[in-house]
Wavefront OBJ file of the C-alpha trace (Angstrom):
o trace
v 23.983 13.380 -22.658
v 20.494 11.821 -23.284
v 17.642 13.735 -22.878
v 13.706 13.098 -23.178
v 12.223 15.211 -26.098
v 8.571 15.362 -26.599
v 8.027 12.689 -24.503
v 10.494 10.119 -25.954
v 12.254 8.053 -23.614
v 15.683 6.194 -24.586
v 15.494 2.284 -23.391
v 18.961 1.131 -23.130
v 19.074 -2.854 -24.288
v 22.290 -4.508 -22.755
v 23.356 -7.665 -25.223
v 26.184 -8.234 -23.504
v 28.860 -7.272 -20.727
v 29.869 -4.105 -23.075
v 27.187 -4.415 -26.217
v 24.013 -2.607 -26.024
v 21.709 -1.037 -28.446
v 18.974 1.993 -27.993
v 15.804 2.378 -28.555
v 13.718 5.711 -28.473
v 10.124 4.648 -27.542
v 7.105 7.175 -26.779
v 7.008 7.579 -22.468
v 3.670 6.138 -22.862
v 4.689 3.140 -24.857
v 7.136 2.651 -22.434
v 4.583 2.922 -19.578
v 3.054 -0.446 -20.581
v 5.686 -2.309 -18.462
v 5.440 -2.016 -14.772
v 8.614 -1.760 -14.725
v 9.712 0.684 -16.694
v 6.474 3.009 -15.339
v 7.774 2.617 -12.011
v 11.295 3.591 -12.673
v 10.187 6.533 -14.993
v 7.881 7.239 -12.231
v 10.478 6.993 -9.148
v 13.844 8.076 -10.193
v 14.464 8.256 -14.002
v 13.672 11.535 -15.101
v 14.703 10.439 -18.573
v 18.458 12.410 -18.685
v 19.992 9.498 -19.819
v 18.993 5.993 -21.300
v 16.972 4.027 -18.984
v 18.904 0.336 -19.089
v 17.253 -3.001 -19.743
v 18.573 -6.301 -19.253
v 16.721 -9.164 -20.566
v 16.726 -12.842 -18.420
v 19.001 -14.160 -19.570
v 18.420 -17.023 -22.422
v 17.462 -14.548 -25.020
v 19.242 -15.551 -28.595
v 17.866 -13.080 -29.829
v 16.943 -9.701 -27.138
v 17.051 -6.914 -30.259
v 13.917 -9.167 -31.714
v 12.492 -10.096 -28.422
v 12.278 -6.410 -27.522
v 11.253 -5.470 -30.689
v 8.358 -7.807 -30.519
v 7.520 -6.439 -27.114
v 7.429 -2.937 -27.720
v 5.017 -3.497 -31.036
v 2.692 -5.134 -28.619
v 3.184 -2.040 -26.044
v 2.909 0.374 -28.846
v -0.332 -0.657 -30.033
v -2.198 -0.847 -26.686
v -0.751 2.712 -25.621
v -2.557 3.981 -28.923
v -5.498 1.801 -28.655
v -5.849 3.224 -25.494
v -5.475 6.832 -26.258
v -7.561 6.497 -29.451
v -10.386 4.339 -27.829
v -10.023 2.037 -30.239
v -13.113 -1.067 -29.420
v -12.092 -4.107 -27.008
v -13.163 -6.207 -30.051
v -10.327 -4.062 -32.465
v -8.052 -4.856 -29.656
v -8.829 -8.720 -29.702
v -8.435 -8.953 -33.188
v -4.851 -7.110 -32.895
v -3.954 -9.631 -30.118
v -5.279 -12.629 -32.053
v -3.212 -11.560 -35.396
v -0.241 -10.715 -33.161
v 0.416 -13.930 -31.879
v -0.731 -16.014 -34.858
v 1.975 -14.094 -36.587
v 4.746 -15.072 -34.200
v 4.064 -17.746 -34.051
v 3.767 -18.087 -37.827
v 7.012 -16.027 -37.886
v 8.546 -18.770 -36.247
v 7.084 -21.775 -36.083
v 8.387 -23.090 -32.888
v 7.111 -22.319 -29.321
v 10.982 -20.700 -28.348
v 10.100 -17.097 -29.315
v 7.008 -16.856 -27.944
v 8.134 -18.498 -24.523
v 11.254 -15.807 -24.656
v 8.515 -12.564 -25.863
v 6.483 -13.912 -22.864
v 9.364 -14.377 -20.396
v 10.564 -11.068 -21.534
v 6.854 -9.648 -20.954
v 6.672 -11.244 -17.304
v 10.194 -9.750 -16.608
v 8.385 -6.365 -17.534
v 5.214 -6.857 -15.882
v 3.137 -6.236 -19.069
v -0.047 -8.390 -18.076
v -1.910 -8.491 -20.932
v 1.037 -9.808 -23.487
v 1.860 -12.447 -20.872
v -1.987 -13.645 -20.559
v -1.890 -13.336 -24.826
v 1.244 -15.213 -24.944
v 0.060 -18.012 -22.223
v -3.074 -18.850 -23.736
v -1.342 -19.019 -26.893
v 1.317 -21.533 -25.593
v -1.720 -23.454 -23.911
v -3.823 -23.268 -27.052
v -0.763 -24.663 -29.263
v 0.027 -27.471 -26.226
v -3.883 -28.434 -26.603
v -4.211 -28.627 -30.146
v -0.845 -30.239 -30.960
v -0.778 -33.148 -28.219
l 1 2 3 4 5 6 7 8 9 10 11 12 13 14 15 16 17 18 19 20 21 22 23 24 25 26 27 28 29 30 31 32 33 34 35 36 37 38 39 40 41 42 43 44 45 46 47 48 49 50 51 52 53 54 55 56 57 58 59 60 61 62 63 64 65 66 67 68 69 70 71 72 73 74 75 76 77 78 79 80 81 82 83 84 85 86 87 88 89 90 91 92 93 94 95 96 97 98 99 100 101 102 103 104 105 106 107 108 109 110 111 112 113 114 115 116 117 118 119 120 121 122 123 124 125 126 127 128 129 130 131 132 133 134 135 136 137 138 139 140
């Protein structure tokens, strides 16, 4: 049986029909999505792993969460540590330069942000978008 401890929450990653993979994230990491606050909030009381299931599309859904979570985890602490909006901005800028460095293709970032939209986390889908549009404008 899973339980929450100190505030830890277990997110439950399906990769498959029968292959999945944990991860134990902070409740108020996790609380960046919309979606995962409102299922905390309504009915998971964190007793077992709360599960996740990508769109569909993702290659890669252990990197794209990954990816997703490191965004979440830094604006829960920003938050709680009132770190400046300009801090923030310069996080956010370095973020997605380095995916996009990372990777040098626009296919991970469109998957981080579809993942993002899937879990209502507004502010990684408006950083990934203007990236996209940024990368579109400068490249064509």
């Amino acid at each position: 049986m899973y339980q929450m401890v100190a505030n830890i929450i277990t997110l439950r990653l399906c990769k498959g029909t029968k292959d999945f993979e944990d991860f134990e994230v902070e409740k108020m990491v996790a609380m960046e999505s919309e979606v995962i606050k409102n299922c905390i909030q309504d009915t998971h009381h964190g007793m077992e792993p709360l599960k996740l299931c990508l769109p569909s599309g993702h290659t890669e859904p252990v990197k794209v969460l990954e990816k997703v979570l490191e965004d979440c985890e830094y604006h829960a602490h920003a938050k709680s540590n009132s770190i400046s909006e300009e801090d923030v901005k310069i996080w956010d800028t370095d973020f997605a330069k380095n995916i996009m460095a990372a990777n040098r293709n626009l296919g991970s970032v469109c998957h981080i942000l579809k993942a993002a939209d899937f879990l209502h986390i507004a502010g990684l889908c408006n950083l990934l978008s203007k990236t996209i549009a940024n990368f579109i404008k400068d490249n064509f």
